[in-house]
N, C-alpha and C positions, 0 to 999 in steps of 0.2 A: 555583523552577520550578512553572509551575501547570499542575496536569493537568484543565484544565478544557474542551476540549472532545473530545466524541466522535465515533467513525469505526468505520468497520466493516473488519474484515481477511477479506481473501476468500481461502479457500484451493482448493487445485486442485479443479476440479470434478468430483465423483460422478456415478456415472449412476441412473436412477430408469427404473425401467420403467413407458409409463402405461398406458389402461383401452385401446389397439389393441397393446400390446405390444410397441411400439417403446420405443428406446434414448432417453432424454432425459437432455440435462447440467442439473444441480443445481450452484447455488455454495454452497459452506456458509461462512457469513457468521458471524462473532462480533465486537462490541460489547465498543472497549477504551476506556480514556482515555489523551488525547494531551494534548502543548504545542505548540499551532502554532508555528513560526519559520520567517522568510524564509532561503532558501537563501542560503548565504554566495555572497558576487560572485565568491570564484575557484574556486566549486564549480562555478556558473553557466559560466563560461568554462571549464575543463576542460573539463564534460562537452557544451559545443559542440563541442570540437576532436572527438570520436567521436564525433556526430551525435546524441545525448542536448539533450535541453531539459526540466531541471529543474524544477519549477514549485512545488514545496512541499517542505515538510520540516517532519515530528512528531517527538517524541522520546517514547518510550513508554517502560515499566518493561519491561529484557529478561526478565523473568516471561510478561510477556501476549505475548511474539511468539512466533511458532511457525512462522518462514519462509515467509511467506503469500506470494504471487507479485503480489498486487495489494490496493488500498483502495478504499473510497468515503467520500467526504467532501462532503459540500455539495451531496450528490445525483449529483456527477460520479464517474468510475470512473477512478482512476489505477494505473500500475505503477509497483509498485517497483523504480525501478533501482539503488539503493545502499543500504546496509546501516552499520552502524558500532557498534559496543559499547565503550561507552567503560568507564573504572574504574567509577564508582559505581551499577553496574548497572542502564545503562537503553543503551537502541536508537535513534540516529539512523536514520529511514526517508527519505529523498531521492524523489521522486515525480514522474514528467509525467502529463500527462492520456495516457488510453488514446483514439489516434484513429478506430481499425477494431478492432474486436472478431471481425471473422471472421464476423457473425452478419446 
């Protein structure tokens, strides 16, 4: 397995007070190494039958997760909708693009 490409894990977001004193959300991002792999085909179809559309999948070392609710990869912002620890201590992340951000 090669952990050669990177991605940023975003964890829930902080708030930051600015220079009028108002409330501003902060994402605090850290910089891990992944293995890209195409999501398995009956991952893909399960997670249609519940309204989920898959679109990637990393497998990181379960060291560097720390239950982060979303990633960015390639510029784009996805959630993570599935989790998985297998034996030899690493993290399948399961991911679709994020389409509204609320923002």
């Amino acid at each position: 397995m090669l952990f050669n490409t990177t991605l940023e894990l975003i964890a829930q977001e902080t708030y930051e007070t600015d220079d009028k004193g108002d409330r501003v959300p902060v994402k605090v991002r850290r910089k891990v190494y992944a293995d890209k792999q195409s999501v398995r085909q009956s991952e893909h179809y399960e997670a249609a039958a519940t309204g989920l559309r898959p679109e990637l999948m990393f497998v990181v070392r379960s060291i560097d997760y720390k239950g982060e609710p979303k990633l960015e990869y390639g510029g784009k912002e996805y959630t993570i909708v599935r989790t998985y620890n297998t034996k030899s201590e690493l993290t399948e992340l399961v991911c679709q693009g994020v389409v509204n951000d609320g923002e």
